[in-house]
C-alpha positions as CSV (number, residue, x, y, z in Angstrom):
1,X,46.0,-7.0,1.6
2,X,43.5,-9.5,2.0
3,X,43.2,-11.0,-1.3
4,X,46.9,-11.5,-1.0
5,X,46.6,-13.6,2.6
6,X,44.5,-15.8,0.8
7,X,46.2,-16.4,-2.2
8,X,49.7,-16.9,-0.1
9,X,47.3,-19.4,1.9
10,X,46.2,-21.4,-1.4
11,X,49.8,-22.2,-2.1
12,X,50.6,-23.8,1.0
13,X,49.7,-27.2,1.7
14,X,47.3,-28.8,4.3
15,X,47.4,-28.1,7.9
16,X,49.8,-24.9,6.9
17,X,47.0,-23.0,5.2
18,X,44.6,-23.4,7.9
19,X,47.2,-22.4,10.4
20,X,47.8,-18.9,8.6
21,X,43.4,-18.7,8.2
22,X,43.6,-18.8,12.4
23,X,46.6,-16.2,12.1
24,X,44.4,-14.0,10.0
25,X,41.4,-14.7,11.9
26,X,43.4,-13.6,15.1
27,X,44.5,-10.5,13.3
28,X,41.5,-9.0,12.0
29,X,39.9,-9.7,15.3
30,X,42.7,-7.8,17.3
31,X,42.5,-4.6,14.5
32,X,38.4,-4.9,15.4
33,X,39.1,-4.8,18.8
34,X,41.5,-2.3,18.9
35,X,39.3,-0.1,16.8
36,X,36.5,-0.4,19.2
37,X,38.8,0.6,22.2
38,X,39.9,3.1,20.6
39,X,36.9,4.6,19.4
40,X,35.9,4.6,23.4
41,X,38.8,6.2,24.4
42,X,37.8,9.1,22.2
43,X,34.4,9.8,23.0
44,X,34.6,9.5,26.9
């Protein structure tokens, strides 16, 4: 999944690619966090 984000990225031009990096970034971020709350929830 990831090796395909970054290859869809490389084919876009300029300003676009970095704008689907942040998307990523945001992504995996939210998944992390999620996992972490998650992971509370259960062991209370």
């Amino acid at each position: 999944m990831m090796g395909y984000g970054f290859g869809y990225q490389g084919m876009m031009s300029g300003g676009a690619g970095i704008f689907m990096s942040v998307i990523w970034l945001v992504f995996i971020i939210d998944l992390v966090l999620l996992g972490v709350w998650l992971w509370k929830q259960i062991n209370k």
